[in-house]
C-alpha positions as CSV (number, residue, x, y, z in Angstrom):
1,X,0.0,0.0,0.0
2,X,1.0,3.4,-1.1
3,X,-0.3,6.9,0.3
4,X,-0.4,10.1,-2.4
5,X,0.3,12.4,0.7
6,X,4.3,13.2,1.1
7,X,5.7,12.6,4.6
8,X,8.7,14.0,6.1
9,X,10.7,11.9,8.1
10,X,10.1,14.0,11.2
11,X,6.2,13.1,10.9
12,X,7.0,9.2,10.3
13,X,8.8,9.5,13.6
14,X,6.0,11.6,15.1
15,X,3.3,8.6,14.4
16,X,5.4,6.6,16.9
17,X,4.0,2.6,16.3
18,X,1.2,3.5,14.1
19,X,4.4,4.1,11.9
20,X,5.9,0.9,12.5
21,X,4.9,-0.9,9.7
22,X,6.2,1.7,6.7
23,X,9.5,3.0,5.3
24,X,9.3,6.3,3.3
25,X,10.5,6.3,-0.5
26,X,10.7,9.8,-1.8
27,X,8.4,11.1,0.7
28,X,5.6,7.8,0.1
29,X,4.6,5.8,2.7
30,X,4.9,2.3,1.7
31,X,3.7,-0.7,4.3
32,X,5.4,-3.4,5.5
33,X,5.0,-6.5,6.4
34,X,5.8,-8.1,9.5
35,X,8.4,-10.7,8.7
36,X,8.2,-14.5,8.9
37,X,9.7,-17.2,11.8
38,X,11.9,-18.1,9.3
39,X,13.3,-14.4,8.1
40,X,13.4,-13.6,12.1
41,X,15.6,-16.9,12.9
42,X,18.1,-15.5,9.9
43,X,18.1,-11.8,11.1
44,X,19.0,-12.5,15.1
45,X,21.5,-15.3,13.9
46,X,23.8,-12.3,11.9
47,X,22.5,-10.0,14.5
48,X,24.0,-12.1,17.2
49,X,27.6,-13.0,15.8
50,X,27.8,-9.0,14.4
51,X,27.2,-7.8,17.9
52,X,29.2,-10.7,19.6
53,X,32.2,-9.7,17.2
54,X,31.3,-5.9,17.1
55,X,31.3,-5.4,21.0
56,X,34.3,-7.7,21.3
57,X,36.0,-5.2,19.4
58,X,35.1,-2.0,20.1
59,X,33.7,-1.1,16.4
60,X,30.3,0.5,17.0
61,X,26.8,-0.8,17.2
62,X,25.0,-3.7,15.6
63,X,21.0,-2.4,15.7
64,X,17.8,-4.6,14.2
65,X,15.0,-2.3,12.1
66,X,16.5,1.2,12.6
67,X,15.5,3.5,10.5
68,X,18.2,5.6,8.7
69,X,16.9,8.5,6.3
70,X,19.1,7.8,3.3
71,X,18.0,11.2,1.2
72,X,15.8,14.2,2.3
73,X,13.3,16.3,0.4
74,X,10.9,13.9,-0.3
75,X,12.5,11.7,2.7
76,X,13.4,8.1,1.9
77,X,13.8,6.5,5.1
78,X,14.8,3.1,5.4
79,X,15.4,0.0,8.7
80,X,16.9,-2.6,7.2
81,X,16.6,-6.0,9.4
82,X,20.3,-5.8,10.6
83,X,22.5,-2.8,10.3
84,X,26.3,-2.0,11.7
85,X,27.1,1.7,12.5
86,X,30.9,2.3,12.9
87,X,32.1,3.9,16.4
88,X,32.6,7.5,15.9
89,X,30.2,8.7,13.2
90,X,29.2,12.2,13.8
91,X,25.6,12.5,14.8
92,X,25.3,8.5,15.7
93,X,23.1,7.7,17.7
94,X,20.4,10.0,17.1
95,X,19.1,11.1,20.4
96,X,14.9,10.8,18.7
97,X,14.4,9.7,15.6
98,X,16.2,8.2,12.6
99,X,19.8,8.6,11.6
100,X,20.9,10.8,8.7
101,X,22.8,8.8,6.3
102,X,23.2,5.0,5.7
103,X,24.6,2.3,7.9
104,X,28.3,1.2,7.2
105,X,26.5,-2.2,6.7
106,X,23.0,-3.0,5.7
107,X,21.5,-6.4,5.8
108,X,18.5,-7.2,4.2
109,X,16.8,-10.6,4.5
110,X,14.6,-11.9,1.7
111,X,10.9,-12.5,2.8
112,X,8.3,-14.6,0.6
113,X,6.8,-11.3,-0.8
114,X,10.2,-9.5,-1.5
115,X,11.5,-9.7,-5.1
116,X,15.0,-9.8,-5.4
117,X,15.2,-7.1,-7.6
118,X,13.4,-5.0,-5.4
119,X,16.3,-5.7,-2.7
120,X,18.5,-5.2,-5.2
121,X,17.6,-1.7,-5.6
122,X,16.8,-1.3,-1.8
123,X,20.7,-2.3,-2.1
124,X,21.9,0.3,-4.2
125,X,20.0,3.3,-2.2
126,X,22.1,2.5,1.0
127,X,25.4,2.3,-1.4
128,X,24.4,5.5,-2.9
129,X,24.0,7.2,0.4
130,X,26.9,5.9,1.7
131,X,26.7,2.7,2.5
132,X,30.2,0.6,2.2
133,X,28.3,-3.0,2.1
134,X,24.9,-4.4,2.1
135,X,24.0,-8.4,2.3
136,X,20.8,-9.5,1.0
137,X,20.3,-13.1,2.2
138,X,17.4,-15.0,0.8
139,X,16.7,-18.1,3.4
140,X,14.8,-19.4,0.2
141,X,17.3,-20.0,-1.6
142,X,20.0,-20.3,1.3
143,X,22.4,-17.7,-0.6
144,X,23.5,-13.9,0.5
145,X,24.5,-11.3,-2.2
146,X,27.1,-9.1,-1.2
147,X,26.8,-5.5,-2.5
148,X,30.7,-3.3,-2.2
149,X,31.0,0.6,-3.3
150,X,32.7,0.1,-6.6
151,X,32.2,-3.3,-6.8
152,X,30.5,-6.0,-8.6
153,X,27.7,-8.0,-7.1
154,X,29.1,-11.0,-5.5
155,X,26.7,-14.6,-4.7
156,X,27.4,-16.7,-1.7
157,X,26.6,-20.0,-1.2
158,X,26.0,-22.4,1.6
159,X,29.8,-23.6,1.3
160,X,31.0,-20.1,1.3
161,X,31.9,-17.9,4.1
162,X,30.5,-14.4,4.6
163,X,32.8,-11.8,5.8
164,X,32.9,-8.0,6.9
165,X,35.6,-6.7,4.6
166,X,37.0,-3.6,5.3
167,X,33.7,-2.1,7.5
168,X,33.7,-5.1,9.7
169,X,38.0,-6.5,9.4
170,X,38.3,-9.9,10.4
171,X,34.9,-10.9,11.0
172,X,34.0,-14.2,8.9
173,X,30.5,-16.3,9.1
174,X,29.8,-19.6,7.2
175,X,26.7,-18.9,5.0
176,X,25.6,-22.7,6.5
177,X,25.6,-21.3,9.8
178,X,23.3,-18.1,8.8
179,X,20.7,-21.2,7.9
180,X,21.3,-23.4,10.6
């Protein structure tokens, strides 16, 4: 569901859970659905070992469904499932509200009404506000695309390993274990 009326980010925030349910695409309201058992498992598994490895190292914050207003004027605002802020970005955390600007790391997982191409170019707004990576893992298929700045798209499978590159050094996660 769409609305014709624009929105601002400010009076997204302002609805408080009535809200919930909606990101803003150039100033649109469009609904969401509540995920799945299955897209819930996948999310708190990479939640979990991103926050394990993240507080273990002193590199930010791992955060689930944050919103993060990737342009302004019409506001697109965006909470992907599991995001990764580096320590010491100006203006993080907002005290109310949304952050401006994209996550370091976005992570979308699939759902059964989610096309891919539509993540796909959920993908390439966080890059083009400044996101540095963005997985989109499909439990469906039990594969995660990795999206870099100036790179080409890159497919994971179960054998392969998932890791953080330069936003997250060091941190590695077999794709089995994402579906496990």
């Amino acid at each position: 569901m769409q609305t014709d009326e624009l929105v601002t980010a400010e009076q997204l925030v302002a609805m408080g859970r009535a809200g919930y349910a909606f990101e803003l695409v150039d100033g649109r309201m469009v609904s969401m659905n509540p995920p799945n058992h299955p897209h819930g498992e996948v999310a708190v598994t990479i939640a979990t070992a991103m926050k394990i490895f993240v507080r273990a190292n002193g590199l930010g914050r791992v955060v689930a469904e944050s919103g993060y207003i990737l342009k302004s004027d019409p506001d697109t605002v965006r909470g992907p499932d599991v995001s990764f802020v580096r320590a010491g970005r100006a203006g993080y955390p907002p005290p109310h509200g949304f952050f401006r600007g994209a996550p370091d790391l976005a992570v979308e997982v699939r759902s059964p009404d989610d096309s891919m191409a539509g993540l796909l170019a959920k993908g390439a707004e966080y890059l083009s506000a400044g996101a540095q990576l963005v997985w989109i893992v499909d439990p469906e298929d039990r594969t995660v695309r990795v999206l870099r700045r100036g790179d080409e798209l890159r497919m994971l499978f179960e054998g392969d390993a998932l890791d953080g590159g330069a936003v997250l050094p060091e941190f590695t996660m077999p794709i089995a274990e994402i579906f496990a």
